[in-house]
C-alpha positions as CSV (number, residue, x, y, z in Angstrom):
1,X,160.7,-36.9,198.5
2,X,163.7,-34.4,199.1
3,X,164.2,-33.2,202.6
4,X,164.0,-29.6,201.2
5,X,160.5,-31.0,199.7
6,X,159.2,-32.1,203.3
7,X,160.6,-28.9,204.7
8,X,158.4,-27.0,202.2
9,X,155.1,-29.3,202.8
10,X,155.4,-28.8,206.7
11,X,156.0,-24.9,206.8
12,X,152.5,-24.8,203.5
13,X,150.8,-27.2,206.2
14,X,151.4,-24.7,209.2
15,X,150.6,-21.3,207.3
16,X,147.2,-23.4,206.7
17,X,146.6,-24.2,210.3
18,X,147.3,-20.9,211.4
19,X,144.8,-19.4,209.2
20,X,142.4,-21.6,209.9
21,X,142.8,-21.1,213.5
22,X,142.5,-17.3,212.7
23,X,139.5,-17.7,210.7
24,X,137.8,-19.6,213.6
25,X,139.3,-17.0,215.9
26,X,137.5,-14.4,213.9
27,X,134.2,-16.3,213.3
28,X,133.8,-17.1,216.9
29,X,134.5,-13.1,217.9
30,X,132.0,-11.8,215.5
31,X,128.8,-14.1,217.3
32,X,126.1,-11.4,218.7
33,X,125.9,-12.5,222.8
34,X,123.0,-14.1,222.2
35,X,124.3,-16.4,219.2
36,X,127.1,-17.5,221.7
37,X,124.8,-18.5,224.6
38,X,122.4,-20.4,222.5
39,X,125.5,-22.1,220.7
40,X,127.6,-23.2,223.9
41,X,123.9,-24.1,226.2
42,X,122.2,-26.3,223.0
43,X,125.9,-28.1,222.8
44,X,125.4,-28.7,226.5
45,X,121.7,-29.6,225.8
46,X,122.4,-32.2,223.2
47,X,125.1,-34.0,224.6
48,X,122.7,-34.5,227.9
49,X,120.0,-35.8,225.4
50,X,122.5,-38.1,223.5
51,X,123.2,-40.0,227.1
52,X,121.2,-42.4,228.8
53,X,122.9,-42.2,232.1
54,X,122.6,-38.0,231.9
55,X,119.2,-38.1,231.1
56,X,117.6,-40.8,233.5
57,X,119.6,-37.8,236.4
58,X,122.6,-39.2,236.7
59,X,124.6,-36.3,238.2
60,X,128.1,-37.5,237.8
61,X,127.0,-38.2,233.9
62,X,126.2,-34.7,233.8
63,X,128.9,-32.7,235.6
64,X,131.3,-34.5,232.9
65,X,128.8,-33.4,229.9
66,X,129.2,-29.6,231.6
67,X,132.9,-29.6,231.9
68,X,133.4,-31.0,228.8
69,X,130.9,-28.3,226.8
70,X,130.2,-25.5,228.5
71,X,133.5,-25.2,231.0
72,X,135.7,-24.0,228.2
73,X,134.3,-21.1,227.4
74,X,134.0,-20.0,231.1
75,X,136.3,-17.4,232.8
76,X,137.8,-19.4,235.7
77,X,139.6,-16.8,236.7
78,X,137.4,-13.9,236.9
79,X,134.9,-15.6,238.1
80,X,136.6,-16.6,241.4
81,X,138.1,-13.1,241.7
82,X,135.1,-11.7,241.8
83,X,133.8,-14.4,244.1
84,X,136.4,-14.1,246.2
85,X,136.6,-10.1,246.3
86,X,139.6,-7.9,248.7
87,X,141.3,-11.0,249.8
88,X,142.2,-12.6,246.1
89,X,144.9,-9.3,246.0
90,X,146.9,-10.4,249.0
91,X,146.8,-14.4,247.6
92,X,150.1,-15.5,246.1
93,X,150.1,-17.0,242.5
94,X,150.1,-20.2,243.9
95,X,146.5,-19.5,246.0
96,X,144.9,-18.1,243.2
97,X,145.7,-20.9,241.0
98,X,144.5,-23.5,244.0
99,X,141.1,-21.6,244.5
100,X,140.4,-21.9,241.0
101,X,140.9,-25.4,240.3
102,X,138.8,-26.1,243.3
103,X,135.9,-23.6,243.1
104,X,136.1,-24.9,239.5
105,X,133.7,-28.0,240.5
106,X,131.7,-25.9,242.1
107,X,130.7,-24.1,238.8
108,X,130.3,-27.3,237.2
109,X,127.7,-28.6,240.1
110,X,125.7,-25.3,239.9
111,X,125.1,-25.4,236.8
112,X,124.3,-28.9,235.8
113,X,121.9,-28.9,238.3
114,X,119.9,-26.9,235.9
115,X,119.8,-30.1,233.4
116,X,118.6,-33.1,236.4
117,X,115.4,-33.0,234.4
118,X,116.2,-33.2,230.7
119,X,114.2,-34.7,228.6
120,X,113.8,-35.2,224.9
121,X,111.7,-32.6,224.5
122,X,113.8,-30.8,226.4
123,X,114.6,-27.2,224.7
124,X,116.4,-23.9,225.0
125,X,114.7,-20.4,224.7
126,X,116.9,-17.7,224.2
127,X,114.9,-14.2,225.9
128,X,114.6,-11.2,224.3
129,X,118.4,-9.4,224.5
130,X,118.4,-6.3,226.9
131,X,121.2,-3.8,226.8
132,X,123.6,-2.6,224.3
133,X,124.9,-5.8,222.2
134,X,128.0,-3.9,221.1
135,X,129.5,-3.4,224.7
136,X,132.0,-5.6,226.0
137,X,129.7,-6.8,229.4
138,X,126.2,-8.0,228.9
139,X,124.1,-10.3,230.0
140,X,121.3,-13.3,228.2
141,X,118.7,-14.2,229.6
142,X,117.5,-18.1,228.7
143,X,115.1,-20.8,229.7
144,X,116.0,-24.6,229.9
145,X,112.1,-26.1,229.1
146,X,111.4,-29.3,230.3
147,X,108.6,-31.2,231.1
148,X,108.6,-30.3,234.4
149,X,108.4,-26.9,234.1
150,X,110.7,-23.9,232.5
151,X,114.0,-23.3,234.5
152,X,115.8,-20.4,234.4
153,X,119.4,-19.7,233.5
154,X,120.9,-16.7,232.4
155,X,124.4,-15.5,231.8
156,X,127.3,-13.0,232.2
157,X,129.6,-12.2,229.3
158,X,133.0,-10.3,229.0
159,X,134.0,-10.0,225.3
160,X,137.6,-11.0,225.4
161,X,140.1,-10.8,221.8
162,X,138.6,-14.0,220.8
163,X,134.9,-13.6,221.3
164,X,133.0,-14.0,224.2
165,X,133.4,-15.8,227.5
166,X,131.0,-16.3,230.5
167,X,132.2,-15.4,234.0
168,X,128.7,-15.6,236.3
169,X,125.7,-17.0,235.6
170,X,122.5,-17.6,237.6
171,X,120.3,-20.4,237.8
172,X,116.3,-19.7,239.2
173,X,117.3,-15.9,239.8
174,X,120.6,-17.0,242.1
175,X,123.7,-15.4,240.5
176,X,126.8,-17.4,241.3
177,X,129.2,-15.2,242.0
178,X,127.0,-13.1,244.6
179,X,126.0,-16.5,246.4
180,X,129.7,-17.3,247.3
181,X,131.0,-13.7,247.6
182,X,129.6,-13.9,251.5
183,X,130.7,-17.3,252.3
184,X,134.0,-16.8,250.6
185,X,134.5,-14.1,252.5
186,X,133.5,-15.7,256.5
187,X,135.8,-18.3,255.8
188,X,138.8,-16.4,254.7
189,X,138.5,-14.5,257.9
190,X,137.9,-17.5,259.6
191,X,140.9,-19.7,258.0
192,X,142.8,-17.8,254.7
193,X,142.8,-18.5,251.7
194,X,144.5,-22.0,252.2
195,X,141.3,-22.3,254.2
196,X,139.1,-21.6,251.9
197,X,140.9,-23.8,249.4
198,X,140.7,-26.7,251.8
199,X,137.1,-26.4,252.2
200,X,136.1,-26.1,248.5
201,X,138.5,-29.2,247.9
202,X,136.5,-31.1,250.6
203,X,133.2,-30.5,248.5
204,X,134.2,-32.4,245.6
């Protein structure tokens, strides 16, 4: 094949990725709030189910399941700038980025926790949406049911240009970002934000 020819196949082969990745792009950021949730938390769900050590509790099992499925579509950022309130404006670029890579596995522990008791009749109920699904912030409300008994998880969205993203979310009525607003903020008067890093990092 001529070089011009390969040249040619390449750029076809590119215009083709990019608008597939546009399509999916699109697809994604026309999901209702509640589509979204029940998409990323039954992902999350069936890859617990698919393995033995997640299922039989295994915690480390499930905080990789978590980060792998439900951790991309989180808000890293706004999430630990809310968390972290007054104080993230004074932190340098460097801080920020430090705080959230380590409050990072503290999302991922929270919410796995909800999934210790899977089972495979394990399923998710998405509640009945409240609010206006055409605004930008909203939250879904959802149940994990297990055998043991329902367990509650609901969810914070921001709608960003490619769909929606979660940035809090609350597990038994226990929002995240409200539980470590007040010790975020003790221990940054206490030691700094370097502090603060230092102690999250200690917790892994």
């Amino acid at each position: 094949m001529k070089l011009q020819s390969v040249f040619l196949l390449a750029r076809r082969f590119a215009a083709m990725a990019f608008v597939s990745a546009g399509l999916l792009g699109t697809a994604q950021a026309a999901q209702s709030p509640t589509q979204f949730v029940e998409q990323i938390a039954n992902q999350t769900l069936d890859a617990v189910k698919q393995s033995n050590a997640a299922r039989s509790g295994n915690i480390n099992a499930i905080n990789e399941i978590v980060n792998q499925k439900l951790m991309p579509h989180i808000d890293f950022q706004k999430t630990t700038r809310l968390a972290t309130g007054q104080p993230w404006r004074q932190a340098t670029p460097e801080q920020k980025s430090g705080l959230v890579d380590a409050f990072k596995s503290t999302l991922i522990r929270t919410y796995s926790g909800a999934f210790k008791q899977v089972s495979p009749n394990t399923k998710i109920e998405i509640l009945p949406f409240r609010g206006n699904p055409d605004a930008n912030d909203v939250v879904v409300r959802s149940n994990i049911l297990a055998d043991s008994g329902p367990v509650s998880v609901d969810y914070r969205l921001s709608k960003a240009a490619n769909g929606w993203q979660v940035y809090d979310f609350s597990v038994e009525g226990i929002w995240l970002i409200q539980n470590y607003r007040n010790q975020f903020s003790a221990q940054i008067a206490q030691n700094g934000i370097d502090g603060l890093i230092k102690a999250l990092n200690q917790r892994k």
